[in-house]
Biopython code that builds the backbone (N, CA, C, O; Angstrom):
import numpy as np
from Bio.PDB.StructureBuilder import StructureBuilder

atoms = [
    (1, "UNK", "N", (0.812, -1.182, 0.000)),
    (1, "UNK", "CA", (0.000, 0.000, 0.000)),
    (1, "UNK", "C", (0.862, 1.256, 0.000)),
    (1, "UNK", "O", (0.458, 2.361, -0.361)),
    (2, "UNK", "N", (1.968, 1.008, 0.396)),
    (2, "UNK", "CA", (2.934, 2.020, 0.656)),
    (2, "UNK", "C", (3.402, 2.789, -1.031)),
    (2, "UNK", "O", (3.838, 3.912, -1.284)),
    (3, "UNK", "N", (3.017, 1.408, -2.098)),
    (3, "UNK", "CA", (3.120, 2.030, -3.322)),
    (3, "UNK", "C", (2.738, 3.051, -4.072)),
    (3, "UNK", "O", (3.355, 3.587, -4.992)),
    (4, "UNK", "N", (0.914, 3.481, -3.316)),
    (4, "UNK", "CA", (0.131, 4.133, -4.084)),
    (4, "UNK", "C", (0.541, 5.826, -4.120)),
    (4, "UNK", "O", (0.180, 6.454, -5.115)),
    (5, "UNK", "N", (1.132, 6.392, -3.265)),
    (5, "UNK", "CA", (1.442, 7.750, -3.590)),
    (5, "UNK", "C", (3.501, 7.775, -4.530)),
    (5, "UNK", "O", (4.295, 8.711, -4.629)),
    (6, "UNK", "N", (3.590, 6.624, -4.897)),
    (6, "UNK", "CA", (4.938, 7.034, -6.069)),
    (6, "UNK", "C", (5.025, 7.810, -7.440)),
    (6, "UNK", "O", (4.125, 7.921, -8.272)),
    (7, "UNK", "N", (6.182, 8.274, -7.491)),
    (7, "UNK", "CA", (5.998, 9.413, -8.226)),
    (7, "UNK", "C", (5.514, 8.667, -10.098)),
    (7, "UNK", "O", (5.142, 9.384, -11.027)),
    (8, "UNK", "N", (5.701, 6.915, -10.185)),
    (8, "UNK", "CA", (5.833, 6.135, -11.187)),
    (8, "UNK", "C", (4.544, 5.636, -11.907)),
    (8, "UNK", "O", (4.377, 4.953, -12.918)),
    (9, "UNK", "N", (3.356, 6.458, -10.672)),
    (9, "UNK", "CA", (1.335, 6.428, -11.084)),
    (9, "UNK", "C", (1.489, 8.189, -12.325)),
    (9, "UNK", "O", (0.564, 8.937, -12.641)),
    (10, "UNK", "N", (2.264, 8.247, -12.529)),
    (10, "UNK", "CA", (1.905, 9.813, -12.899)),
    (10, "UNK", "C", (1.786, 9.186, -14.745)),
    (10, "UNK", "O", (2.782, 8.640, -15.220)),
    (11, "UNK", "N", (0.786, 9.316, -15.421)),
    (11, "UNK", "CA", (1.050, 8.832, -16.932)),
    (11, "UNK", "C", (1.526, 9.689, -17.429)),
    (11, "UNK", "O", (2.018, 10.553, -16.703)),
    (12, "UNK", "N", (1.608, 9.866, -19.172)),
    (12, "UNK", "CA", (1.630, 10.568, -20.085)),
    (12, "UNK", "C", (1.731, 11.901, -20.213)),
    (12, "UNK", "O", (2.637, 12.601, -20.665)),
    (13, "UNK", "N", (0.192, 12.283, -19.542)),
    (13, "UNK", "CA", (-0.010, 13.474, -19.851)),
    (13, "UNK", "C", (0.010, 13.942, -18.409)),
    (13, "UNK", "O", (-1.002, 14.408, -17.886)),
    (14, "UNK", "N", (0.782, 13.858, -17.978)),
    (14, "UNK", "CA", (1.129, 14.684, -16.443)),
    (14, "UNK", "C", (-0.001, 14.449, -15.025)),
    (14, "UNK", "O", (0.127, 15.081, -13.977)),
    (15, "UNK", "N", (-1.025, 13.476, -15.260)),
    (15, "UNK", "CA", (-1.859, 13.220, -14.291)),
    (15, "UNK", "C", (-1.572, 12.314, -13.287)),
    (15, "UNK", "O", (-1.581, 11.151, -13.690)),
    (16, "UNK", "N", (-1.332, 12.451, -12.177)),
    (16, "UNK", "CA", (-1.328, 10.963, -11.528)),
    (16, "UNK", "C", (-2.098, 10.281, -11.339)),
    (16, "UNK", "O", (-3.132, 10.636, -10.775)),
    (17, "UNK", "N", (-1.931, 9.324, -11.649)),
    (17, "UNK", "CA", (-3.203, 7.870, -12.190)),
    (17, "UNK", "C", (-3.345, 7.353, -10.107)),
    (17, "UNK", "O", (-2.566, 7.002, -9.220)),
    (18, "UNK", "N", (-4.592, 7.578, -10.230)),
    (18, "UNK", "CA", (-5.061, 6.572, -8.304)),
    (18, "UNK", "C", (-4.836, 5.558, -8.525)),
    (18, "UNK", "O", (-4.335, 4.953, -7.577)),
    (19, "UNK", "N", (-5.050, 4.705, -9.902)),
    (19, "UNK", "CA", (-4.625, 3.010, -10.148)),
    (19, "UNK", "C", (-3.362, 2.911, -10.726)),
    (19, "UNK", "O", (-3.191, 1.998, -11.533)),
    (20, "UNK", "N", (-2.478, 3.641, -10.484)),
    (20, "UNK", "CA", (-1.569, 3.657, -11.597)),
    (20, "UNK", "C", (-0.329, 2.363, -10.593)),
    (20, "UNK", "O", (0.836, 2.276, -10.981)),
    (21, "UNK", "N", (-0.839, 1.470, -9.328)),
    (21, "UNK", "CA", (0.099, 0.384, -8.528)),
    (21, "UNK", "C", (-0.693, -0.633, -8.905)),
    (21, "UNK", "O", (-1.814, -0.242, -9.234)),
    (22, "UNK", "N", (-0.508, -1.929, -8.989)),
    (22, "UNK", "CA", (-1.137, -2.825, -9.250)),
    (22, "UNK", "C", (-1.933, -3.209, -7.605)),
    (22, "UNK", "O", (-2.927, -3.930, -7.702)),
    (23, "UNK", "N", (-1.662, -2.903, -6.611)),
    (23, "UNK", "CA", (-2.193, -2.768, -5.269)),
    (23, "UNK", "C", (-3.290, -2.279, -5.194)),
    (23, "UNK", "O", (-4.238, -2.839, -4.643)),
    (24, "UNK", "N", (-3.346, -0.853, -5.882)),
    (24, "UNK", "CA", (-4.480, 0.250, -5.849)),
    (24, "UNK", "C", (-5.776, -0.648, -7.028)),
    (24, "UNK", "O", (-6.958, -0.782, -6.713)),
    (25, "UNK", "N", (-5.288, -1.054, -8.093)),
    (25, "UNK", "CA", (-5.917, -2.000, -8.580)),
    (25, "UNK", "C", (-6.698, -2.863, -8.499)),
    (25, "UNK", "O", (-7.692, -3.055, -9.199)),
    (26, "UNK", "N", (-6.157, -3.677, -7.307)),
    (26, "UNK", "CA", (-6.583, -4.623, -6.627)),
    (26, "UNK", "C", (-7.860, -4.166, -5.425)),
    (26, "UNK", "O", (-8.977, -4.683, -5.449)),
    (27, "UNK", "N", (-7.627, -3.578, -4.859)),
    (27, "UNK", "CA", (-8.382, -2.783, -4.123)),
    (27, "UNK", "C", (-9.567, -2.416, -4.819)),
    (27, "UNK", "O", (-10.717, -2.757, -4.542)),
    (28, "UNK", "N", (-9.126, -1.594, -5.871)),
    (28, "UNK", "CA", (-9.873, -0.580, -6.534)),
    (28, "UNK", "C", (-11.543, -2.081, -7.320)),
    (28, "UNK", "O", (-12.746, -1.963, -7.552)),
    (29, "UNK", "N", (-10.685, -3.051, -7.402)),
    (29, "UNK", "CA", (-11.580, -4.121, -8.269)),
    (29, "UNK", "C", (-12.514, -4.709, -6.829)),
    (29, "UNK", "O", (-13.728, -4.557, -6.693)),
    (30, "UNK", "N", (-11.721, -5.300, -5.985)),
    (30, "UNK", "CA", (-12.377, -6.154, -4.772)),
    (30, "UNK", "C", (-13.686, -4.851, -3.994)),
    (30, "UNK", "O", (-14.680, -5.384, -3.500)),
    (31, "UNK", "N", (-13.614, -3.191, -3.926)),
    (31, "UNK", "CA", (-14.429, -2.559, -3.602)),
    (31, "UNK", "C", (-15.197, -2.192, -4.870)),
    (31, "UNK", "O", (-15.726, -1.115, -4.597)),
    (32, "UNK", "N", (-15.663, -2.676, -6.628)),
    (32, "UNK", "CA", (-16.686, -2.562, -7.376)),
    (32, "UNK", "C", (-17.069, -4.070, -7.144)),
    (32, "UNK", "O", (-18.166, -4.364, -7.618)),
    (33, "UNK", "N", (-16.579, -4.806, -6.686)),
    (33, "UNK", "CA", (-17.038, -6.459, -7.440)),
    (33, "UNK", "C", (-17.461, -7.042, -6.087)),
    (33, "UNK", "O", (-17.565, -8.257, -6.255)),
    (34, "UNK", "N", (-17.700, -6.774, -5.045)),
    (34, "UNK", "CA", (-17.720, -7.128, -3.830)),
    (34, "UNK", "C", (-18.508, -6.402, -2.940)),
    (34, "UNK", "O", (-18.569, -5.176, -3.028)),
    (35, "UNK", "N", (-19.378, -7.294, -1.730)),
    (35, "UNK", "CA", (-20.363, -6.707, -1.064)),
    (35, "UNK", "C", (-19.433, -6.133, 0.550)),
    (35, "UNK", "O", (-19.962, -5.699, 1.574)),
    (36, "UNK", "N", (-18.126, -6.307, 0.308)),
    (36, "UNK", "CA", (-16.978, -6.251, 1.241)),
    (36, "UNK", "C", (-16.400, -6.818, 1.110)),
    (36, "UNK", "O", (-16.635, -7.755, 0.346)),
    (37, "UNK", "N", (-15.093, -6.682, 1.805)),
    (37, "UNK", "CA", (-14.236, -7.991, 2.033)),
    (37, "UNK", "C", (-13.201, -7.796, 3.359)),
    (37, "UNK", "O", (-12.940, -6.731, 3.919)),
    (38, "UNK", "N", (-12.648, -9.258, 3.720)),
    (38, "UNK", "CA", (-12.170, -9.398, 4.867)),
    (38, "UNK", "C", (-10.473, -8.876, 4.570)),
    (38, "UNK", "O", (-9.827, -8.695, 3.537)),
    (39, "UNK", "N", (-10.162, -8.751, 6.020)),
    (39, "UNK", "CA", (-8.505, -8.370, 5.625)),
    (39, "UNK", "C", (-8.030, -9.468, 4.894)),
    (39, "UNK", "O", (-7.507, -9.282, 3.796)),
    (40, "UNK", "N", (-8.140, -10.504, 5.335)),
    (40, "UNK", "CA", (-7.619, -12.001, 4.778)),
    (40, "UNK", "C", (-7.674, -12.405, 3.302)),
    (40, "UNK", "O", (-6.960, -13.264, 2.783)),
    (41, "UNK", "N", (-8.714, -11.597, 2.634)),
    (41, "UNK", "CA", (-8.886, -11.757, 1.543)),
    (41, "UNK", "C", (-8.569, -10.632, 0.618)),
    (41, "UNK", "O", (-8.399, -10.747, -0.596)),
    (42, "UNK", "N", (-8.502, -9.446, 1.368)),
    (42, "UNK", "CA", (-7.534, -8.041, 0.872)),
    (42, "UNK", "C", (-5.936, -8.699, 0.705)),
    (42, "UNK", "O", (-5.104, -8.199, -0.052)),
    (43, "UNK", "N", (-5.733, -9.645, 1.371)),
    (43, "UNK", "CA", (-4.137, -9.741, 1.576)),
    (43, "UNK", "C", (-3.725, -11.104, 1.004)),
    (43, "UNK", "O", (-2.603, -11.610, 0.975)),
    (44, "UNK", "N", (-5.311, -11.747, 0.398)),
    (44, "UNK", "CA", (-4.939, -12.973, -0.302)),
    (44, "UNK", "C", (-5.154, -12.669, -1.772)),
    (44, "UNK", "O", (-4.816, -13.439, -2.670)),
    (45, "UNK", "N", (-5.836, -11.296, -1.987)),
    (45, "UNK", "CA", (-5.661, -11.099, -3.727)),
    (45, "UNK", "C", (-4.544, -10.294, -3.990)),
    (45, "UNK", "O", (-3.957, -10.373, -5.069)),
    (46, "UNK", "N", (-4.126, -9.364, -2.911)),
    (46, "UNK", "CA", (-2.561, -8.414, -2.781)),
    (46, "UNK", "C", (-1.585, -9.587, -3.429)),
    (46, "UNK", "O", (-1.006, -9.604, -4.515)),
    (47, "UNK", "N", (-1.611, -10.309, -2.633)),
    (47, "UNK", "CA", (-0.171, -11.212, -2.771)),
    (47, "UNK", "C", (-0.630, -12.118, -4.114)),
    (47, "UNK", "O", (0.337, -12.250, -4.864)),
    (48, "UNK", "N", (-1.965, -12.842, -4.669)),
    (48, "UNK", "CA", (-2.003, -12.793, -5.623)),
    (48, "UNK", "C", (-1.491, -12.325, -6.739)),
    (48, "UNK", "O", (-0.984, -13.014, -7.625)),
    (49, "UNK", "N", (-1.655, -10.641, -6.729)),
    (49, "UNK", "CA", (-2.069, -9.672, -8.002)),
    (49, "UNK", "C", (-3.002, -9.666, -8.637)),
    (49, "UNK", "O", (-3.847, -10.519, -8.364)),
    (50, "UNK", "N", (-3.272, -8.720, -9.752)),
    (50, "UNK", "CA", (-3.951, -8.484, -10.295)),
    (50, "UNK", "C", (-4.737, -9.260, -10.920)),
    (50, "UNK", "O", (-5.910, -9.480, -10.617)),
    (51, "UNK", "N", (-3.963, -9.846, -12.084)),
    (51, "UNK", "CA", (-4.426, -11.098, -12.971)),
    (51, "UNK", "C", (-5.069, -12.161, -12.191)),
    (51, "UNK", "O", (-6.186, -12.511, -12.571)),
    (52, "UNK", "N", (-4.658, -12.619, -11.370)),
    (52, "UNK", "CA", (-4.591, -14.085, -10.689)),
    (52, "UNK", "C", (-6.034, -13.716, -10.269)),
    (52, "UNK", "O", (-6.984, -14.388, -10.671)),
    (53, "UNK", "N", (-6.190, -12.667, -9.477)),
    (53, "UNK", "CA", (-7.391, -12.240, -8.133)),
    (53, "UNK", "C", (-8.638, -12.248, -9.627)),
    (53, "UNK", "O", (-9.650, -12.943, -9.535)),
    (54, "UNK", "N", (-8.421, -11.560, -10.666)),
    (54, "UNK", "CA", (-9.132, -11.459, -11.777)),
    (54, "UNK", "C", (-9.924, -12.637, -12.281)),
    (54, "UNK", "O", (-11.130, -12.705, -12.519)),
    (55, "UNK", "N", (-8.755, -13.768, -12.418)),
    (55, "UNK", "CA", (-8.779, -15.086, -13.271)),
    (55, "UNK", "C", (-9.776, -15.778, -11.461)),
    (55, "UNK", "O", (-11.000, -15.718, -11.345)),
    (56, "UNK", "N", (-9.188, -16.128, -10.773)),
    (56, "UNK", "CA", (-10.156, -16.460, -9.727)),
    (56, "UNK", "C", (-11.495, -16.253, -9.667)),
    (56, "UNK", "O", (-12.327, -17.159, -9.622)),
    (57, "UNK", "N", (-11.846, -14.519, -9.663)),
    (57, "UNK", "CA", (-13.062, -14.130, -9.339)),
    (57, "UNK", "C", (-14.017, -15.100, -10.510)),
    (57, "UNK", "O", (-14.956, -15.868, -10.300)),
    (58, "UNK", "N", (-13.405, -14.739, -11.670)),
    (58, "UNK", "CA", (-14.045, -15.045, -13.202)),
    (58, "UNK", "C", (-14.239, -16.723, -13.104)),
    (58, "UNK", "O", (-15.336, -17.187, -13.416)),
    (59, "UNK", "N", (-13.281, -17.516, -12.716)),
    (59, "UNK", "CA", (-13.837, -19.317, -12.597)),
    (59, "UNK", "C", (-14.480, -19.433, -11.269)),
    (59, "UNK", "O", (-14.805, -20.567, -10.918)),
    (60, "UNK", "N", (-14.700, -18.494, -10.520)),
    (60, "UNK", "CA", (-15.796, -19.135, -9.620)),
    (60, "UNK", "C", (-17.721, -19.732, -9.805)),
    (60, "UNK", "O", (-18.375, -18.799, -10.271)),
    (61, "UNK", "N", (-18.241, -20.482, -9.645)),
    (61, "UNK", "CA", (-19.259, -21.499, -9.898)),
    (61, "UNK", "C", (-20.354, -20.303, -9.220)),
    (61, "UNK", "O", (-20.260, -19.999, -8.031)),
    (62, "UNK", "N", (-21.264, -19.753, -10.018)),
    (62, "UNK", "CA", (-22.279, -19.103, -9.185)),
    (62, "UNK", "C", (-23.028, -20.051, -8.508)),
    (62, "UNK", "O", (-23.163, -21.226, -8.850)),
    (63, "UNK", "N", (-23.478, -19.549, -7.609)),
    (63, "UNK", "CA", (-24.231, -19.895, -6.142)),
    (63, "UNK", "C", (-25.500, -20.234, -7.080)),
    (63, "UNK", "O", (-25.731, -19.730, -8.179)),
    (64, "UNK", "N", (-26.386, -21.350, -6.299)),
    (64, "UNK", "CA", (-27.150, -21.650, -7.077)),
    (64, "UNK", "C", (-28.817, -21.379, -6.289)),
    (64, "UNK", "O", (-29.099, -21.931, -5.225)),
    (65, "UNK", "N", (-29.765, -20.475, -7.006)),
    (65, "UNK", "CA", (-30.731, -19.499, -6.347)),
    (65, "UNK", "C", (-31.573, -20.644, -5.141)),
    (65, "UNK", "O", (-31.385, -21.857, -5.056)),
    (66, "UNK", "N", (-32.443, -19.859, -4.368)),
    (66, "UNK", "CA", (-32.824, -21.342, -3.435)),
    (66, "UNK", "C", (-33.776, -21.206, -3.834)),
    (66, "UNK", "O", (-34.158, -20.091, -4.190)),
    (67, "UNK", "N", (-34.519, -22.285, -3.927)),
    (67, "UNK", "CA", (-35.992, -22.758, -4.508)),
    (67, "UNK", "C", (-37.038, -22.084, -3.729)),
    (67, "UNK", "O", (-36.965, -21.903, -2.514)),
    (68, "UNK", "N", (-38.032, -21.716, -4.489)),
    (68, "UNK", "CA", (-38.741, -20.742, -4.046)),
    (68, "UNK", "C", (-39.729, -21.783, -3.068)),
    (68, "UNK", "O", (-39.326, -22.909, -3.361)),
    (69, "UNK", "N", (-40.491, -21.880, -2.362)),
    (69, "UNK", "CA", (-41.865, -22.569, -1.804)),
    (69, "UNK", "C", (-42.797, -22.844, -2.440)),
    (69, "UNK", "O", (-43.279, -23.977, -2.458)),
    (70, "UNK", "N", (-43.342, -21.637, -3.240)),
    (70, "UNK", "CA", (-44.585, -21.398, -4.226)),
    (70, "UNK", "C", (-44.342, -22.189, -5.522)),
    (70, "UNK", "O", (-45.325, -22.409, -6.229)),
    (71, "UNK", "N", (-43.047, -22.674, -5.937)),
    (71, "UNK", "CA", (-42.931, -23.310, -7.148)),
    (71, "UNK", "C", (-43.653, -24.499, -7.256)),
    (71, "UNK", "O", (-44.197, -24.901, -8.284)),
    (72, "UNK", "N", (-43.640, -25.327, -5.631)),
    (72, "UNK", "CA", (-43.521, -26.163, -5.702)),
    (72, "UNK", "C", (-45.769, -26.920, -5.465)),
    (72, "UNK", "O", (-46.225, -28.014, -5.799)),
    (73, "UNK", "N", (-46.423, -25.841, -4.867)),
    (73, "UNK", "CA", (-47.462, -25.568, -5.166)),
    (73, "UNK", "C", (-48.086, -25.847, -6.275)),
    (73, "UNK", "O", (-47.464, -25.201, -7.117)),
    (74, "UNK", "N", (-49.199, -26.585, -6.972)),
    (74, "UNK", "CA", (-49.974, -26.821, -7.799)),
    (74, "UNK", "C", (-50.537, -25.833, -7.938)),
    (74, "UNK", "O", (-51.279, -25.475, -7.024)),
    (75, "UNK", "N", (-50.398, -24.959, -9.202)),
    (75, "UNK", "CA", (-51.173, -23.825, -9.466)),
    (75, "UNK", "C", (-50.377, -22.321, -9.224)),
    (75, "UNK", "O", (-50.744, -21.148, -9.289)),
    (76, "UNK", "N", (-49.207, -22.946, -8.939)),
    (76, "UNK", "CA", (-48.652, -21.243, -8.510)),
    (76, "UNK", "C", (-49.040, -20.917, -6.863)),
    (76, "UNK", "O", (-48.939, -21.743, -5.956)),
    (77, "UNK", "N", (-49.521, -19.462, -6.711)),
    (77, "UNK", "CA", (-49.639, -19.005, -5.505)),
    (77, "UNK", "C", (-51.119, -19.143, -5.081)),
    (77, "UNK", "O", (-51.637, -18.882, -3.996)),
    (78, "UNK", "N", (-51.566, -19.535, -6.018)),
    (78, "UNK", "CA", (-53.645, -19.920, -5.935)),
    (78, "UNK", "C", (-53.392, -21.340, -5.735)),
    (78, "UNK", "O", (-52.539, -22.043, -6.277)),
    (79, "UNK", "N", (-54.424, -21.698, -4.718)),
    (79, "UNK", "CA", (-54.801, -23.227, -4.675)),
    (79, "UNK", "C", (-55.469, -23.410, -5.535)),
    (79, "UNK", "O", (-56.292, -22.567, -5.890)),
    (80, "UNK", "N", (-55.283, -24.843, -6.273)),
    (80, "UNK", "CA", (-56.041, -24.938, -7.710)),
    (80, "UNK", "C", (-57.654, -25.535, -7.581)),
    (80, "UNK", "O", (-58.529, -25.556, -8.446)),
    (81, "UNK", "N", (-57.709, -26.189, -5.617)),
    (81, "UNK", "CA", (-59.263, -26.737, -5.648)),
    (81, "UNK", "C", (-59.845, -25.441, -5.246)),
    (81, "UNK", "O", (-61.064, -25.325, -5.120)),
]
sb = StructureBuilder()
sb.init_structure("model")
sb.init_model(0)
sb.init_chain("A")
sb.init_seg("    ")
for serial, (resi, resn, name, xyz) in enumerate(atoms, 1):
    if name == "N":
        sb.init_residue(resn, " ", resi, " ")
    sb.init_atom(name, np.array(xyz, "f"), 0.0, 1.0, " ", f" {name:<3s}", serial, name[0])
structure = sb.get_structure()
């Protein structure tokens, strides 16, 4: 973290880039893609990087929705007698 204020985020055209560490990156992805996260997992995509924490998020198996009650009802949410 100590990376993110170096003088080596500054691009092209004289701006300093906030993502311009692959740290700030990381961060910057786990707080859009995430409902939070734990230190443990701040410090298990850090040491990752970028790519890796990326390629992870992307092969994970979505959660699979829980069955509603009413599906299982004849007729939907109306009793059918």
């Amino acid at each position: 973290m100590q990376q993110l204020g170096t003088a080596s985020n500054v691009i092209a055209s004289g701006w300093p880039s906030p993502l311009g560490s692959e740290s700030a990156r990381v961060m910057h992805m786990l707080r859009r893609t995430t409902l939070g996260y734990t230190t443990a997992q701040l410090e298990g995509a850090l040491s990752d990087g970028f790519d890796r924490t990326v390629d992870r998020m992307l092969d994970s198996k979505p959660a699979e929705p829980p069955a509603l009650a009413i599906a299982s009802t004849p007729g939907g949410r109306f009793n059918v007698a």
